[in-house]
C-alpha atoms as one frame of an Amber mdcrd trajectory, in Angstrom:
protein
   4.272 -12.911  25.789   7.367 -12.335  24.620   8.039 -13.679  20.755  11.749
 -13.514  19.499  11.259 -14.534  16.508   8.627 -13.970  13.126   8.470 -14.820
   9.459   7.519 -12.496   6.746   6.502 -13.791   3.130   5.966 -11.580  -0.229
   6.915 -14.267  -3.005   5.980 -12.221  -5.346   7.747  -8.555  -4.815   7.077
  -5.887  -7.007   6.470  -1.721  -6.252   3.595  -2.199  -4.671   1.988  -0.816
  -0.895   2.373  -4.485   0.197   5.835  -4.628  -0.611   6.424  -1.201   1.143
   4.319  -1.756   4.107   5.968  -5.094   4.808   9.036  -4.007   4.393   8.986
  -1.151   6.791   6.844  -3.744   9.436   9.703  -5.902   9.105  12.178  -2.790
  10.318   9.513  -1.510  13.227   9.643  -5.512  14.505  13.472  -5.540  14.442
  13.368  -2.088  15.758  11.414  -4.024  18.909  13.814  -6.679  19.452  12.486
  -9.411  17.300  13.898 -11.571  15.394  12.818 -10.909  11.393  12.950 -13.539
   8.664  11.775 -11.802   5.647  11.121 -14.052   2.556  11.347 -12.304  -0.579
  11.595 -13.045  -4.646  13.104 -10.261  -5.146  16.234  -9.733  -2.619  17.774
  -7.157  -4.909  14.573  -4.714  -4.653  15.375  -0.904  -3.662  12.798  -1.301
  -0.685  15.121  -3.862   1.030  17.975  -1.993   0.883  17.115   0.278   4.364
  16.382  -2.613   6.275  19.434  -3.412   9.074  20.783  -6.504  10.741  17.852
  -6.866  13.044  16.045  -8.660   9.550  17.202 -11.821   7.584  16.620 -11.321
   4.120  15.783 -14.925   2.598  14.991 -15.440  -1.294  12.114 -17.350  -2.676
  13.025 -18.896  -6.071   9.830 -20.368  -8.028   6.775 -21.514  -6.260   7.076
 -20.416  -2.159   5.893 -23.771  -1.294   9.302 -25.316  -2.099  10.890 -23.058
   0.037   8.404 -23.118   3.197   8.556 -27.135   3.324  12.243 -26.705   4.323
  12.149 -23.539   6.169   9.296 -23.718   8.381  10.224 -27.212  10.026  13.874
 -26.050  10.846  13.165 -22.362  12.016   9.952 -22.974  13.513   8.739 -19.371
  13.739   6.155 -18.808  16.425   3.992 -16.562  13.211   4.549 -16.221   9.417
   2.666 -12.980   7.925   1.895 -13.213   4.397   0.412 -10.636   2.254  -0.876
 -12.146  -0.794  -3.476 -14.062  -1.709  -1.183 -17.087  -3.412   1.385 -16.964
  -0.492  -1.732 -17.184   1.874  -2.402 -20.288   0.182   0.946 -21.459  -0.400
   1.142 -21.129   3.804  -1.926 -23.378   4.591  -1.089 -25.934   2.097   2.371
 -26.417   3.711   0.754 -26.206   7.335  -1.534 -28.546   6.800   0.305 -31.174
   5.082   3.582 -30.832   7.832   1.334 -30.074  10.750   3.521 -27.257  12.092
   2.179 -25.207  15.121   3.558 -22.165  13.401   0.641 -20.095  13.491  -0.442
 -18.113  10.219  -1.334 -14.820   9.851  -2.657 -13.380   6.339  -2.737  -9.244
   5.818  -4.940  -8.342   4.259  -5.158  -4.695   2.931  -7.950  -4.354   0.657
 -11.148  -5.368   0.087 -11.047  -9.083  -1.002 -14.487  -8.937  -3.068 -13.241
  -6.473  -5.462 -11.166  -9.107  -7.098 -14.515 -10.103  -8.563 -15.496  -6.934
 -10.196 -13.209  -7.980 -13.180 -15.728 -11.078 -13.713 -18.430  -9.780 -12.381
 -20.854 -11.256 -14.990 -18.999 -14.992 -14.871 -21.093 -16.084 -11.746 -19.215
 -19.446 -11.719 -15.743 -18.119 -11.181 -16.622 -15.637  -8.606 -18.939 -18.436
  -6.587 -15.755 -20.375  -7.015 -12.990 -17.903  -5.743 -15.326 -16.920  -2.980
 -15.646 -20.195  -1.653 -11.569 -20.884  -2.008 -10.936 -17.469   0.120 -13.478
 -19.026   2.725 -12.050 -22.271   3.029  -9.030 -20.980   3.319  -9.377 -18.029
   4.973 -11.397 -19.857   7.763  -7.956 -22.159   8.758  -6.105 -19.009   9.273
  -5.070 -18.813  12.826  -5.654 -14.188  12.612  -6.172 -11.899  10.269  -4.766
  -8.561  10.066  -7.531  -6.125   7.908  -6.221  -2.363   7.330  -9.625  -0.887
   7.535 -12.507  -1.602   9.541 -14.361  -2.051   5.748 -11.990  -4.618   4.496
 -12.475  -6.242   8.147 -16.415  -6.289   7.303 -15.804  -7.589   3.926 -14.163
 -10.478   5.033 -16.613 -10.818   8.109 -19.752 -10.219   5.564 -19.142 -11.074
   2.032 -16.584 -14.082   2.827 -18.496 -15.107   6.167 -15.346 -15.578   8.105
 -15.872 -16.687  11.739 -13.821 -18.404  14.417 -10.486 -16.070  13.062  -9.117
 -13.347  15.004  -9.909  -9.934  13.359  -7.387  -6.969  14.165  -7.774  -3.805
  12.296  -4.501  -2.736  12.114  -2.754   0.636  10.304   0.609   0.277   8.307
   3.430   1.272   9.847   4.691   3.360   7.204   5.547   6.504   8.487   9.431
   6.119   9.286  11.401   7.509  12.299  13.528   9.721   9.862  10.951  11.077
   8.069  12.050  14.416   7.962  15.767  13.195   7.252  14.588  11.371   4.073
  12.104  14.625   2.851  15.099  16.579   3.309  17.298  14.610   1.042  18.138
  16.417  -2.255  15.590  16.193  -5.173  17.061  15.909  -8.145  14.037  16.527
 -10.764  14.083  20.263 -11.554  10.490  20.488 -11.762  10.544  20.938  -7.638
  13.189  23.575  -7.996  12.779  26.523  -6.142  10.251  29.280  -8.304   8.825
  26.794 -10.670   5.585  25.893 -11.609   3.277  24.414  -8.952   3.516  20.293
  -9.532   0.425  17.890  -9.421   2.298  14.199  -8.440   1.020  10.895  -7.764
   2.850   8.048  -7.403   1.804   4.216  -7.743   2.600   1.423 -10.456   1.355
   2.334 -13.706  -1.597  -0.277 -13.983  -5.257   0.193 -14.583  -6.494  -0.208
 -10.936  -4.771   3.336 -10.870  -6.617   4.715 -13.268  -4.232   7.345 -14.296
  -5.878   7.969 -17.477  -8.660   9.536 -15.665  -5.703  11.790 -13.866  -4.481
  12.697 -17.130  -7.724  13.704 -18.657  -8.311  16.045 -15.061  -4.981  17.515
 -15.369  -5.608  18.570 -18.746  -8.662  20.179 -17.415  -6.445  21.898 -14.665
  -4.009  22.814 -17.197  -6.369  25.314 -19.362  -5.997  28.048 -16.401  -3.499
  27.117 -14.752   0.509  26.852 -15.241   1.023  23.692 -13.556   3.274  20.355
 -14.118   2.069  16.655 -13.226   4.646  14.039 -12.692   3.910   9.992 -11.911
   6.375   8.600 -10.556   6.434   4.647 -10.644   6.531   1.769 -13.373   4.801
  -0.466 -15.428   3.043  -2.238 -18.257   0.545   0.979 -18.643   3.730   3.817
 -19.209   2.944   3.277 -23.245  -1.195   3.896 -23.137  -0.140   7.272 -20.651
   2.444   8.622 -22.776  -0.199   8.569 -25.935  -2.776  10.009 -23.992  -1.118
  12.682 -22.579   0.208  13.735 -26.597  -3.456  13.588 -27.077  -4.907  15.122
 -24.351  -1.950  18.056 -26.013  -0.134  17.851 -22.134   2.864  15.502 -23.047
   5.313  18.937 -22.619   4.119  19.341 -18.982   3.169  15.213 -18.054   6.244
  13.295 -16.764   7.353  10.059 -15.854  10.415   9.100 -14.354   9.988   5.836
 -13.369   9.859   3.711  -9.845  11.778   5.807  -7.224  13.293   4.243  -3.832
  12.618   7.201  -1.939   9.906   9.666  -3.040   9.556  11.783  -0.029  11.628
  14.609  -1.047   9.772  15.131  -4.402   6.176  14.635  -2.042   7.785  17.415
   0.177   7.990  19.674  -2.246   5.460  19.123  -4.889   1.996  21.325  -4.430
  -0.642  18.351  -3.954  -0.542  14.262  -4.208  -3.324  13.079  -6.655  -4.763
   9.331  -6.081  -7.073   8.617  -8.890  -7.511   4.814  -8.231 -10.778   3.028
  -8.896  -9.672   0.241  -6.019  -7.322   0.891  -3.417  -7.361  -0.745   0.517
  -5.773   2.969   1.810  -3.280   4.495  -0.438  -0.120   4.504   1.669   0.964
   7.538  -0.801  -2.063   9.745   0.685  -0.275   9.269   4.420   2.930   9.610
   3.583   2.215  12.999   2.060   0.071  13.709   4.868   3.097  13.531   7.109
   4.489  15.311   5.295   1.956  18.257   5.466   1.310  17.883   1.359  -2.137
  18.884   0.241  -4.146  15.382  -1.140  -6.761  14.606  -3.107  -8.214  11.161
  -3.917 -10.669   9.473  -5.429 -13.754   7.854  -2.870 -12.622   4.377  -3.728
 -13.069   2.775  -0.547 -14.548   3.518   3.405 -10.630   3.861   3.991  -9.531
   6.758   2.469 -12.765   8.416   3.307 -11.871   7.786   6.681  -8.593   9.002
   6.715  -9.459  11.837   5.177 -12.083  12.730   7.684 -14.898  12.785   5.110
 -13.270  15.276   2.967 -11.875  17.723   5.648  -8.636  16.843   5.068  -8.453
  16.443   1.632 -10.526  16.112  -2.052 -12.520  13.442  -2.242 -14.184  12.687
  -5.533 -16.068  10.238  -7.382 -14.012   7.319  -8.853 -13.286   7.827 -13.274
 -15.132  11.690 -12.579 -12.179  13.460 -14.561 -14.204  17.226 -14.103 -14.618
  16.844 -10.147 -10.704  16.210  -9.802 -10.045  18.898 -11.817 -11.814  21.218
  -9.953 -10.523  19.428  -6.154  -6.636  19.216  -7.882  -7.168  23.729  -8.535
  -8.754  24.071  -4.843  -6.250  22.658  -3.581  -3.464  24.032  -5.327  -4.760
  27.075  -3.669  -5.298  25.485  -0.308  -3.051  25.719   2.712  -3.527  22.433
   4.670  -4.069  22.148   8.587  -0.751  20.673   9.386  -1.923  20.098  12.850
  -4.547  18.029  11.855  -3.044  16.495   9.371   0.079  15.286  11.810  -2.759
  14.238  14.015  -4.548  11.960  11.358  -0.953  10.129  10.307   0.405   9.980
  13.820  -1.251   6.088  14.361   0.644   5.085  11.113   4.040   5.518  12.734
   6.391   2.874  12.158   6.868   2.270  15.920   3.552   2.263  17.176   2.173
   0.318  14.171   4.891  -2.240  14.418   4.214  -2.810  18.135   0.132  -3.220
  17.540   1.191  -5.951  15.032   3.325  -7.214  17.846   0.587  -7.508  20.324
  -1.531  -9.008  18.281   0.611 -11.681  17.495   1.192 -12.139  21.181  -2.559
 -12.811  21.487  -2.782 -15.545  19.346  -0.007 -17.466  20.932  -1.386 -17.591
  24.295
């Protein structure tokens, strides 16, 4: 089945992989011939700016429900995706009440019960939330799960039945990869003949757990003349910058900030870090993949062990264990990776094929 046109919803748009992933979904499904309407609350963001005419760019001001009440009976889109938890609700509240036929999809990208570990010991709350997600989650018309362990979660710990299932990959490797790697990097750290560069990249926020990075990289930095750089924002860039004068690193730690296209400065650094305690994949550990960039992450989820084949292509180490990524961060400094296999591993995450499983899953729950 043919569908010409779907709806895309991220009220809330920030740095984040959802934002990213969605955005570059929404250019794989133009890329196909559909029809994109891509709901945003944050128009202006860098990430929008490389999408084409193929996708509508529509702004959500204040609570999404206002917006969806008007939208949704006039455009009648055969799917809306949404990939947070309040637009997911936000979605089913207007369906129900209106009684569209629109069907709704929710993404869902990591692993819903480890919302609960921040109240683990307020049994109330999390028997609460858990029952919400079920309600809700079992009027969905599909579900889109980027690892088969997020897809059990919801199947085991939420006890969703009667929804359509897909595990689906982001499509977040680009077309013009290369193009965009080979754009000029400005930061003269990844100059030619300087020091090998640790980098990560992610919004500075605990569930990253750069502190732990920090404390390994100081480790690493004993015996070895090496730089670290972070690039991304947020409400953690204080705590770092303290701990890094502490940890005595602050001459060889930087951060510059959120950056729209970080591919040439993955290129060219020596190895990606990923130190977070919670992630549902780590887009950052394909991308650099792709790019043939040594990675090593933290064992935070089935995912990234999966992706990285159990640790054969790429550190894995214990989540907060500062010494093991220390000593993964130096092998692989001195590593050369498989590209071959590497290439092999990202090659599903394309933005076309990705795009077009989406596609034909959303063609399956229309017929």
């Amino acid at each position: 089945m043919k569908i010409a046109k779907i709806a895309l919803l991220v009220s809330d748009f920030e740095d984040g992989g959802v934002e990213r992933n969605f955005t570059s979904l929404a250019a794989g499904l133009a890329d196909l011939g559909v029809e994109v309407h891509f709901m945003v609350g944050n128009p202006d963001h860098p990430y929008l700016q490389e999408l084409g005419q193929g996708v509508r760019i529509i702004p959500v001001v204040g609570d999404p429900t206002n917006l969806l009440r008007i939208y949704l009976p006039q455009q009648q889109p055969p799917i809306l995706l949404t990939g947070k938890l309040s637009d997911d609700f936000a979605a089913l509240a207007v369906k129900r009440l209106l009684g569209l036929e629109t069907r709704l999809v929710a993404a869902v990208g990591t692993l819903l019960s480890g919302r609960f570990a921040a109240h683990r010991w307020n049994f109330l709350k999390t028997l609460r939330e858990t029952r919400q997600i079920r309600r809700a989650y079992g009027q969905l018309d599909g579900i889109t799960a980027l690892t088969a362990h997020v897809a059990r979660d919801l199947r085991d710990y939420f006890r969703i039945r009667g929804v359509p299932i897909a595990v689906l990959h982001n499509p977040i490797i680009p077309p013009d990869l290369a193009t965009l790697a080979a754009a000029p990097c400005e930061h003269p750290w990844l100059a030619p003949g300087q020091p090998p560069v640790v980098m990560a990249v992610g919004g500075l926020r605990k569930v990253k757990d750069f502190p732990t990075l920090l404390r390994a990289f100081a480790r690493l930095a004993k015996g070895c003349d090496a730089r670290l750089l972070i690039l991304g924002e947020g409400k953690e860039r204080g705590r770092l910058k303290q701990l890094a004068a502490r940890l005595g690193i602050a001459e060889r730690v930087q951060l510059p900030g959120f950056v729209a296209n970080p591919f040439p400065c993955m290129a060219r650094c020596r190895v990606l870090a990923l130190s977070s305690v919670r992630e549902g994949l780590g887009n950052v550990l394909v991308e650099a993949m792709a790019l043939g960039t040594p990675v090593v992450a933290t064992e935070c989820t089935e995912g990234i062990r999966d992706l990285l084949r159990g640790g054969d292509l790429g550190g894995l180490v214990p989540v907060g264990d500062d010494e093991a990524l220390a000593r993964a961060l130096h092998a692989a400094l001195d590593s050369r990776p498989d590209l071959e296999a590497l290439a092999r591993a990202t090659r599903p995450f394309g933005r076309e094929a990705a795009s077009r499983a989406y596609l034909d899953f959303f063609a399956g729950l229309l017929k």
